[in-house]
N, C-alpha and C positions, 0 to 999 in steps of 0.2 A: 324739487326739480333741479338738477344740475345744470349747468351752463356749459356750453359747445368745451370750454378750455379744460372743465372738470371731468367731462366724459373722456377728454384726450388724455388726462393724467393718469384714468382710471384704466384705458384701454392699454396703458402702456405697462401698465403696472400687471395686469393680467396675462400680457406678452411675455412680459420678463421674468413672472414666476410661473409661468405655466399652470396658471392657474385655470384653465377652459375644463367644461366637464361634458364627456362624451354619453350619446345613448346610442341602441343600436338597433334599426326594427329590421325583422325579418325577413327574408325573401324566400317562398315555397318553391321549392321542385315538385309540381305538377302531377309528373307521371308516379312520380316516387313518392309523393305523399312525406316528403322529407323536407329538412331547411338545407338548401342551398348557402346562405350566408347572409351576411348583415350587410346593410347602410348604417354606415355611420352619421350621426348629426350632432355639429358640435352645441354646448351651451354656456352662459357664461357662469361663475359661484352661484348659488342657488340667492336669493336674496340681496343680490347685486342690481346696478340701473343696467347693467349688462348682460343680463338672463339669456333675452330674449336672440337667438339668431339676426333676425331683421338689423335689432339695436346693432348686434356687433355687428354686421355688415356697413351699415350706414356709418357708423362711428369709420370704420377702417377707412371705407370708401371717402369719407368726409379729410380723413388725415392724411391721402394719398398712401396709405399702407395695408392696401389687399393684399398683397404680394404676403407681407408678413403675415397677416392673419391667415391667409391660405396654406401656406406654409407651415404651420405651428401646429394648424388644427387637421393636417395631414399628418404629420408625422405623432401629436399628441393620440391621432385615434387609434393610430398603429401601434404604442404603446400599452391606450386603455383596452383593446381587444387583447392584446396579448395576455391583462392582467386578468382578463372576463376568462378564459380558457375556454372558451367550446369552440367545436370543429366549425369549419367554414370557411367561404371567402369572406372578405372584408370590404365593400362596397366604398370608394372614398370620391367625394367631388371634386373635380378641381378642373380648373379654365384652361383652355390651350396652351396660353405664357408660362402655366406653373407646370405642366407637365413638361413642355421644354427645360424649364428649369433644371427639372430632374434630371430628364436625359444629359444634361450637359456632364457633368461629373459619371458618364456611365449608371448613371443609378443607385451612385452609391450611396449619397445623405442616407435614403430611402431604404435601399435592401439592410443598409447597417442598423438602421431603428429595426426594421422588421426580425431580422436577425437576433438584434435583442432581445425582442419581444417572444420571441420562439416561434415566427411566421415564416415559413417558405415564400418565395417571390411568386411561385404559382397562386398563393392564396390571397395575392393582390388585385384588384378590379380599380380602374381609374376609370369614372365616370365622367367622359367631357361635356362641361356645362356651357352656358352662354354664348351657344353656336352659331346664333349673330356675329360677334365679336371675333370667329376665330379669319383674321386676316392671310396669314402665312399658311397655307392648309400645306404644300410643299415640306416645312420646317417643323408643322407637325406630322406629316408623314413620317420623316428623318425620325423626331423624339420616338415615336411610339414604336420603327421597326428595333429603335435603339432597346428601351424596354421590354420589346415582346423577346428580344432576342435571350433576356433574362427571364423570361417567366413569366411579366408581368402581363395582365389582360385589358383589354381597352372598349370600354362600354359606353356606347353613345346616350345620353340620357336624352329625358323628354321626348320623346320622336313623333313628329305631327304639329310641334310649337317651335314652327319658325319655317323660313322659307326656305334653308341650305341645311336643312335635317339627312332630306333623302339624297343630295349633292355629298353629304361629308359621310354618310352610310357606305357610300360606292367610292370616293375616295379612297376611306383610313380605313374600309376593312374592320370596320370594330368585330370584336367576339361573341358581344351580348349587344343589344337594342332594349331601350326601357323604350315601352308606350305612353306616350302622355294619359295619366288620367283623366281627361275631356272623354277619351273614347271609349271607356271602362263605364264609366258613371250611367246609371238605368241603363248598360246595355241590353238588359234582360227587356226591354218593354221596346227597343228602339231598332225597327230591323236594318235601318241606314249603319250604322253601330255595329251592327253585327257583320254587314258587308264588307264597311274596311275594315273590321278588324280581318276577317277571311282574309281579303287579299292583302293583307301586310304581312299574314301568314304564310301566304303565296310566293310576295317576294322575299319573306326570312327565310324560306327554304332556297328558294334560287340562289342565295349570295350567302346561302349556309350558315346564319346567323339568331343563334335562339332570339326568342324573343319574352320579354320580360312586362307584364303585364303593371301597370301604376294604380295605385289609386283602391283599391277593391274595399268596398266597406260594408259588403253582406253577401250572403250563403249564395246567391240568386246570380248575382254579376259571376264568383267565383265558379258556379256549377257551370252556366255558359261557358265563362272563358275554359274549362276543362274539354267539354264537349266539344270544342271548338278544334281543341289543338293545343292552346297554349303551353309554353313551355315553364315558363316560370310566371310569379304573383305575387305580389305586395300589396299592401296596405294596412289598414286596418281590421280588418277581418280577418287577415293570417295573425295578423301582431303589432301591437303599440310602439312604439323606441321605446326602450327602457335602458336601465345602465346594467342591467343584471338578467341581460338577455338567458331563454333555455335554450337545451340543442334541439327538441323536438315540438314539433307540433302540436296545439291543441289539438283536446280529441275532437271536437265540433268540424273542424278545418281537415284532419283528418280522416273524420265521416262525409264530408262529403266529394272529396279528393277519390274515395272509395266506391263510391254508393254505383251501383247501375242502374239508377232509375230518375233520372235527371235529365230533361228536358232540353233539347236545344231549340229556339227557334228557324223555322223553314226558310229558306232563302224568299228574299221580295217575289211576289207576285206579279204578273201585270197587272196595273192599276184594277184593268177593268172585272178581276178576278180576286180583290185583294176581301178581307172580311176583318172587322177588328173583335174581341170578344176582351174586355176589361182593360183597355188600352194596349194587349196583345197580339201581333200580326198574326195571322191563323192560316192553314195551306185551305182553298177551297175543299168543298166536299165534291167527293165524282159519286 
């Protein structure tokens, strides 16, 4: 077990040789039966006390240097896709302050690694995370019109975990919406679940914003959300992170992407007419 001062020496040393290792799990296009592109997650050397995500977060957070590890593990990811080569966008997180960051230089740190890497600025996706935290919503307005005006695309992650989700939706105008995985999970047996998801669908069409589906880890959730509308899908069930992502689809995922005989559940009933049949809402019989 290391001590606080050894994980700092270790954190540093990982910084400084760039030594973080990226995976990248998939995200389905829906209608297309195709990959849309990768999230990136970063890791630390395989066999390090640093492996773990969480570790390296708590380590930065502990040393006051988010800032850097965010930093590092944005631009490291832009590098390791580039080296991965298949088509796609690039899915990257990062907190309101670092996307500022960006925009301050015009965007260059960032389009110059992309550049390198043989990425267009279009095949960028900035996923803003810990939307609690974003205080200056003005200042990120400014960064992201600065970015978008390059290329770059701006995707609200988690939507549904947190109070100022649907406040910074209608704000900053993102281009993509991830759904929180809460509202994914058994939605096939849950028809509360399947209501919001309908009207998040509702209002992703109003404010003309695909929406991106979290969390999916079997055939049943992903056939619903198809049925449904959904425009994009992740998780588990499209694909694992890996460092050595493909560009297509399993067949499985893409069988049922396909199939026309998949099931959606009916809208809620009034109570007084509702029927359950194997913990599934059922439409009365007439």
């Amino acid at each position: 077990m290391l001590s606080k001062s050894d994980l700092f020496v270790l954190f540093d040393a990982l910084l400084e040789t760039h030594a973080l290792e990226y995976e990248f799990q998939p995200i389905a296009d829906i209608g297309r039966a195709s990959v849309l592109g990768y999230e990136a997650l970063m890791r630390g050397p395989l066999g390090s006390a640093l492996r773990s995500p969480d570790d390296l977060l708590s380590v930065a957070k502990s040393a006051g240097r988010m800032a850097d590890l965010e930093r590092e593990a944005c631009l490291g990811a832009i590098s390791a896709f580039g080296r991965v080569g298949v088509p796609g966008k690039l899915f990257l997180n990062l907190s309101g302050s670092m996307i500022e960051h960006f925009a301050r230089d015009n965007g260059r740190q960032m389009l110059d690694c992309a550049q390198q890497a043989g990425l267009s600025p279009g095949r960028l996706v900035l996923e803003l995370t810990e939307h609690e935290r974003v205080e200056d919503v003005e200042g990120l307005q400014v960064a992201m019109k600065t970015l978008a005006a390059l290329g770059v695309t701006l995707a609200l992650d988690d939507f549904g975990d947190g109070r100022s989700s649907l406040r910074l939706w209608v704000q900053l105008k993102p281009q993509i919406v991830k759904l929180d995985k809460y509202f994914v999970r058994g939605l096939q047996g849950d028809s509360r679940k399947i209501e919001v998801i309908r009207s998040v669908l509702r209002l992703a069409e109003v404010l003309a914003t695909p929406l991106v589906a979290e969390g999916i880890e079997d055939a049943a959730e992903l056939a619903v959300l198809r049925n449904l509308g959904c425009h994009y899908a992740q998780g588990y069930c499209i694909g694992r992170p890996t460092a050595a992502p493909t560009a297509v689809l399993p067949d499985a995922v893409v069988n049922v992407l396909t199939s026309g005989k998949i099931l959606v559940l009916p809208r809620r009933a009034p109570a007084a007419h509702r029927a359950t049949r194997g913990g599934l809402v059922v439409a009365p019989q007439h």
